[in-house]
C-alpha positions as CSV (number, residue, x, y, z in Angstrom):
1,X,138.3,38.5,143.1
2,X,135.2,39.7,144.0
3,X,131.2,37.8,144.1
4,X,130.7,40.0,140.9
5,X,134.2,39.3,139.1
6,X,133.8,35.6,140.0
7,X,130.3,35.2,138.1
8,X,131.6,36.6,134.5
9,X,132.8,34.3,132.1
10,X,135.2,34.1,129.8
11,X,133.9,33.7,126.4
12,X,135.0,34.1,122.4
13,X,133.5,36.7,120.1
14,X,130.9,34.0,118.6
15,X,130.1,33.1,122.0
16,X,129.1,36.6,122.4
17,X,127.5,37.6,119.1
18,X,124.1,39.7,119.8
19,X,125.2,40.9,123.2
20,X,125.4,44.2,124.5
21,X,128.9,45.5,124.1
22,X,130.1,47.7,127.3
23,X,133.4,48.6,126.7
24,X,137.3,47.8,127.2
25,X,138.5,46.6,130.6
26,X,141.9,46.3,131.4
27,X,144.2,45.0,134.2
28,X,147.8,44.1,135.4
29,X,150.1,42.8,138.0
30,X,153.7,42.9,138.9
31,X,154.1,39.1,140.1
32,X,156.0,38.0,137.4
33,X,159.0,35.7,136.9
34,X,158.6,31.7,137.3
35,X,155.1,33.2,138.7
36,X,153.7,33.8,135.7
37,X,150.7,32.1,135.9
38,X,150.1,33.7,139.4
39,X,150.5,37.0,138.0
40,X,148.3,36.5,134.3
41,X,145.4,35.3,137.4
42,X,146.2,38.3,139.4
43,X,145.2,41.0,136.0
44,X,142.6,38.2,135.2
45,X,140.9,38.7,138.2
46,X,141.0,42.6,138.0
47,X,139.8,42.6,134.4
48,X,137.1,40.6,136.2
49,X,136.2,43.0,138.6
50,X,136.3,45.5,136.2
51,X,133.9,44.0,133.6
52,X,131.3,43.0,136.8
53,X,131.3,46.7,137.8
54,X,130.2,47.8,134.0
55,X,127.3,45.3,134.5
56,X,128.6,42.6,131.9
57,X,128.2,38.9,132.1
58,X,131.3,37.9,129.8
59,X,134.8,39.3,128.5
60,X,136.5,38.4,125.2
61,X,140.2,38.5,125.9
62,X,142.7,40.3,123.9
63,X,144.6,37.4,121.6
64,X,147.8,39.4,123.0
65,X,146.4,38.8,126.6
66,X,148.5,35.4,127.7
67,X,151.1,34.5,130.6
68,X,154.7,35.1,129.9
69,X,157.9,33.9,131.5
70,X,160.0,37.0,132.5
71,X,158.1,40.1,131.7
72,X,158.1,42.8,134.1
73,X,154.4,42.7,134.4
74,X,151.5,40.9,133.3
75,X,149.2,42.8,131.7
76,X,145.7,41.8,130.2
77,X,143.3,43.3,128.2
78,X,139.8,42.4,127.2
79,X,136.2,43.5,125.6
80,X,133.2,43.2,128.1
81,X,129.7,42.2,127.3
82,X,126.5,41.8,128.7
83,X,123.9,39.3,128.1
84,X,120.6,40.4,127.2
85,X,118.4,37.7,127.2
86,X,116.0,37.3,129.5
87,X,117.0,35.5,132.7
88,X,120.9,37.2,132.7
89,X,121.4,39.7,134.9
């Protein structure tokens, strides 16, 4: 992950109410298997980078977006935001 990707948080819609909406971002990974979690991090942290290069300060995950046992790739989806109060970046 990158500095950027590391700094957004991961947030629910009425965490984000009033915020700047940027935009779908999404990401995936093919470690799979009894590495699930590994892979569901991997697309995370892509999604991450993603969102930080639109400029936004939080995602809202896709209720679909979770780790699975024995998929052939972890895939993850989410809605980035961006903070507009003064003091966010």
């Amino acid at each position: 992950m990158t500095p950027e990707g590391s700094k957004i948080k991961v947030s629910t819609k009425d965490e984000v109410k009033g915020f700047e909406y940027l935009g779908i971002v999404e990401g995936s990974s093919s470690m799979t298997g009894v590495a699930r979690d590994t892979g569901f991090r991997s697309a995370l942290n892509e999604v991450m980078n993603k969102a930080a290069k639109l400029g936004a300060t939080n995602i809202v995950l896709d209720e679909k977006s979770e780790s699975k046992y024995w998929t052939t790739s972890e895939n993850v989806r989410a809605e980035a935001y961006r903070n507009k109060a003064p003091g966010t970046r």
